[in-house]
C-alpha positions as semicolon CSV with decimal commas, in nm:
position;residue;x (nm);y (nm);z (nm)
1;X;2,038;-0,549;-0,011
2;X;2,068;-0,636;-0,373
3;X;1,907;-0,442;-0,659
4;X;1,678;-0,173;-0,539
5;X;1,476;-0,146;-0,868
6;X;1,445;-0,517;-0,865
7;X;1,329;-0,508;-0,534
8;X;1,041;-0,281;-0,636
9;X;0,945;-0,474;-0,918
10;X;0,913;-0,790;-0,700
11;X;0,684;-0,529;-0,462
12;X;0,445;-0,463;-0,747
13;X;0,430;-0,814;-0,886
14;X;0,398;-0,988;-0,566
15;X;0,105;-0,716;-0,477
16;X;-0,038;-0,572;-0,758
17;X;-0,440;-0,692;-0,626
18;X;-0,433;-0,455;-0,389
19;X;-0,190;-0,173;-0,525
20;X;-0,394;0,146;-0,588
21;X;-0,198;0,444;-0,728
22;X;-0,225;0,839;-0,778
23;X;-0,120;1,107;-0,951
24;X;-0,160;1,483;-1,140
25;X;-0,139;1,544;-1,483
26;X;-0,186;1,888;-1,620
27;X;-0,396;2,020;-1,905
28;X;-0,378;2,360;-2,102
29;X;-0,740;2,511;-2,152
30;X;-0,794;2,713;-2,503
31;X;-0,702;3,009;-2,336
32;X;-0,391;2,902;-2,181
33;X;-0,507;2,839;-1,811
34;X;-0,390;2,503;-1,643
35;X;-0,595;2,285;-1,491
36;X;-0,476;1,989;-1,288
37;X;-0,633;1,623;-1,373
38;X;-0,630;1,461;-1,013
39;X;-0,681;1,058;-1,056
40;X;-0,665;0,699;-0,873
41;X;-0,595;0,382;-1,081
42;X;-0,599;0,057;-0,936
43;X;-0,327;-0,167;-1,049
44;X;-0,530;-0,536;-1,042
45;X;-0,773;-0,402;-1,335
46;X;-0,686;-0,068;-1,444
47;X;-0,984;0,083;-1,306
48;X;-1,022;0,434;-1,239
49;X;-1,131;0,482;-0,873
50;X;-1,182;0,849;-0,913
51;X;-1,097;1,158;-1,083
52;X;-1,121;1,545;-1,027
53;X;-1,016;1,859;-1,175
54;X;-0,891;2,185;-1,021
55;X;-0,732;2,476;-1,099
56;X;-0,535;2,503;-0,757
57;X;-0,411;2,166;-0,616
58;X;-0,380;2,185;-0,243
59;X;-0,324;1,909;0,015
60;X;-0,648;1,949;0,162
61;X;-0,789;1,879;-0,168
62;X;-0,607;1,570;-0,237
63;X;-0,757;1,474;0,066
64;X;-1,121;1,539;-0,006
65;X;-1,055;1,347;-0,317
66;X;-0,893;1,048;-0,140
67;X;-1,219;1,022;0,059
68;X;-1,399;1,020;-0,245
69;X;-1,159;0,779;-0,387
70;X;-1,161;0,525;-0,044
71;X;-1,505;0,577;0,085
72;X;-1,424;0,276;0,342
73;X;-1,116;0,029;0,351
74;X;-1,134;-0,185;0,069
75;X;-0,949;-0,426;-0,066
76;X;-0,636;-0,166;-0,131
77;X;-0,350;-0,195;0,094
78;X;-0,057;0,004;-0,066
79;X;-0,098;0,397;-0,210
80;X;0,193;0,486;-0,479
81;X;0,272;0,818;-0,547
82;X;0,521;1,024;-0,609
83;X;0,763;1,319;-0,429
84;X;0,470;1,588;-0,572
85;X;0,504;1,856;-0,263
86;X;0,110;1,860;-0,298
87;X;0,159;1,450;-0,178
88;X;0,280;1,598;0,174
89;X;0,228;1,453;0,541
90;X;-0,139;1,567;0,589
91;X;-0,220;1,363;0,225
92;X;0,030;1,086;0,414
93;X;-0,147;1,099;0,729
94;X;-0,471;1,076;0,614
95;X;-0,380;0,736;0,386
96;X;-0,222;0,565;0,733
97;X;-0,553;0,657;0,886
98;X;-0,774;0,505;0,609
99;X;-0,533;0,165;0,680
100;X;-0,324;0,173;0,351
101;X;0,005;0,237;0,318
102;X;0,191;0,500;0,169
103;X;0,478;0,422;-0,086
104;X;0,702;0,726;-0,231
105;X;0,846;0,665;-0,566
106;X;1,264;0,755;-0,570
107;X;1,308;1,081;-0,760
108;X;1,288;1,101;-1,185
109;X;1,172;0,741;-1,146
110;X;0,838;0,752;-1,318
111;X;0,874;0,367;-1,425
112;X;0,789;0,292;-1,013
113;X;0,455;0,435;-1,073
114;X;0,440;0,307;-1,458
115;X;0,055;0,214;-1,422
116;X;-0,031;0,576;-1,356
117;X;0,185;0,691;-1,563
118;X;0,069;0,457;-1,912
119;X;-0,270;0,588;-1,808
120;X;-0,184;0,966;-1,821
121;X;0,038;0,852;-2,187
122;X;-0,308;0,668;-2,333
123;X;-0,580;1,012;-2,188
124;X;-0,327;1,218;-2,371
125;X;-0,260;1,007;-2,686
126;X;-0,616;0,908;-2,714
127;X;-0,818;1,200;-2,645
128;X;-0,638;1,523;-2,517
129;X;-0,435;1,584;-2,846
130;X;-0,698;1,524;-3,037
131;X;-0,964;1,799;-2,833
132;X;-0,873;2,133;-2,652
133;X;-1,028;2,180;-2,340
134;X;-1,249;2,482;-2,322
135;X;-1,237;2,517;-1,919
136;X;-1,256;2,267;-1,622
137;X;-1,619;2,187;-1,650
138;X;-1,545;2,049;-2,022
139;X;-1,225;1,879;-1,903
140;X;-1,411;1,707;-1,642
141;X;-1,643;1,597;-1,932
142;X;-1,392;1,447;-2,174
143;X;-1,188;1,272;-1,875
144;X;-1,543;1,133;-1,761
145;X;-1,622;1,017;-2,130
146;X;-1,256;0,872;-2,159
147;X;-1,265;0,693;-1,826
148;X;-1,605;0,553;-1,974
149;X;-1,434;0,434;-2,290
150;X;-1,142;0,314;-2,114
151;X;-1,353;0,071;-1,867
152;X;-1,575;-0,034;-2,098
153;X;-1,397;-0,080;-2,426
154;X;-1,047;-0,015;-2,427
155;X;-0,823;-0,375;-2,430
156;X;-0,494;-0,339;-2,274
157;X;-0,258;-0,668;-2,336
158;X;-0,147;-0,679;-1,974
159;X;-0,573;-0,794;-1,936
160;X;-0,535;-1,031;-2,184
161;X;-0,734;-0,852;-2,409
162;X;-1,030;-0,798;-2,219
163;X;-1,162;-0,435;-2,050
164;X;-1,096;-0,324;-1,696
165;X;-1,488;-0,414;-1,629
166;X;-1,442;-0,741;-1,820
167;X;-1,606;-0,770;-2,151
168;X;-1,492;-1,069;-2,314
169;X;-1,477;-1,064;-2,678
170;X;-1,791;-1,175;-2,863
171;X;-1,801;-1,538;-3,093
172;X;-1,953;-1,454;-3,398
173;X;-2,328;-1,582;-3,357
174;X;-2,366;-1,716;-3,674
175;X;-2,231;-1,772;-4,031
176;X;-2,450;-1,443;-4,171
177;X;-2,380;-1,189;-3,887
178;X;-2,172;-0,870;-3,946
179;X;-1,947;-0,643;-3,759
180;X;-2,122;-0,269;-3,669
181;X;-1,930;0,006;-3,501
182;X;-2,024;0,231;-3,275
183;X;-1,868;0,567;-3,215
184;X;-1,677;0,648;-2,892
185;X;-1,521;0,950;-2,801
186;X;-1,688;1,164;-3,073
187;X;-1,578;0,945;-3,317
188;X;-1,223;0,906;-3,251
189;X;-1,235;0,539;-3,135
190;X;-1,478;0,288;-3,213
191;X;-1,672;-0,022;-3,077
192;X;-1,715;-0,349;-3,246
193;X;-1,939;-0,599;-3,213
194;X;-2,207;-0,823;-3,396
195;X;-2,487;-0,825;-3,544
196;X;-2,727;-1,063;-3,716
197;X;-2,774;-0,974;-4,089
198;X;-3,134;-0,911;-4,165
């Protein structure tokens, strides 16, 4: 049978364009209450397919969210996730039905879902230790505003330096123009690009 972690590797290289994966992450509020970040990544671009927040995860809500998240077939054909008991046969039912199909990750192996997880590192490093969520409304508002930033100006290296919705760096236009930034994220990353000088 050979290596079984090589064997997965292969799976994700060989399929990665039409890999989508999902997971939970959870967030304190300023008062101590934890809310669960609900998300699908896709693994050809990085794109966030959809996100949610809850206070009480249930399998019936996973589902409503994988509607949201798979409206109609797509071009996804595998779902990764992991042994979460939320992630149980009705979630696993419902992902057969929609035509894709389910892969389990082997226990305390978080590499096997490593896009997921690198997104859930990068929300936390990037925004959530930086701002305390009041309560889920305002979680749901700095997840939407880091999803933003992370689509539209965020560069990964495994893109080759360009953003999940493609925006290929800029040539300088001419010999005069300068580099303005623009806030993101309240100020806590930035955007650069160029403009002519006056």
């Amino acid at each position: 049978r050979g290596d079984p972690a090589k064997s997965w590797l292969t799976f994700l290289q060989n399929h990665r364009e039409v890999i989508a994966a999902f997971d939970f992450f959870t967030v304190p509020t300023v008062t101590f209450q934890l809310l669960y970040c609900f998300f699908v990544i896709e693994h050809r671009r990085r794109r966030i397919l959809h996100f949610n927040v809850t206070r009480h995860p249930t399998a019936e809500w996973v589902v409503q969210q994988l509607r949201e998240a798979f409206p109609e077939a797509g071009p996804y054909r595998y779902a990764i996730f992991d042994r979460d008991s939320t992630f149980n046969d009705e979630v696993v039912t419902f992902l057969k039905a929609t035509g894709l199909k389910p892969k389990r990750t082997s226990l305390r192996s978080p590499w096997q879902n490593g896009i997921a997880e690198r997104w859930v590192g990068s929300c936390r490093r990037e925004i959530l230790e930086h701002v305390i969520a009041l309560n889920e409304p305002h979680l749901r508002r700095l997840i939407r505003d880091y999803v933003n930033y992370h689509h539209e100006d965020r560069i990964p290296d495994s893109l080759s330096k360009d953003t999940p919705t493609r925006r290929r760096a800029e040539p300088k236009p001419s010999a005069n123009a300068t580099v303005i930034s623009s806030a993101r994220l309240g100020g806590l990353h930035h955007r650069y690009t160029w403009e002519e000088a006056a």
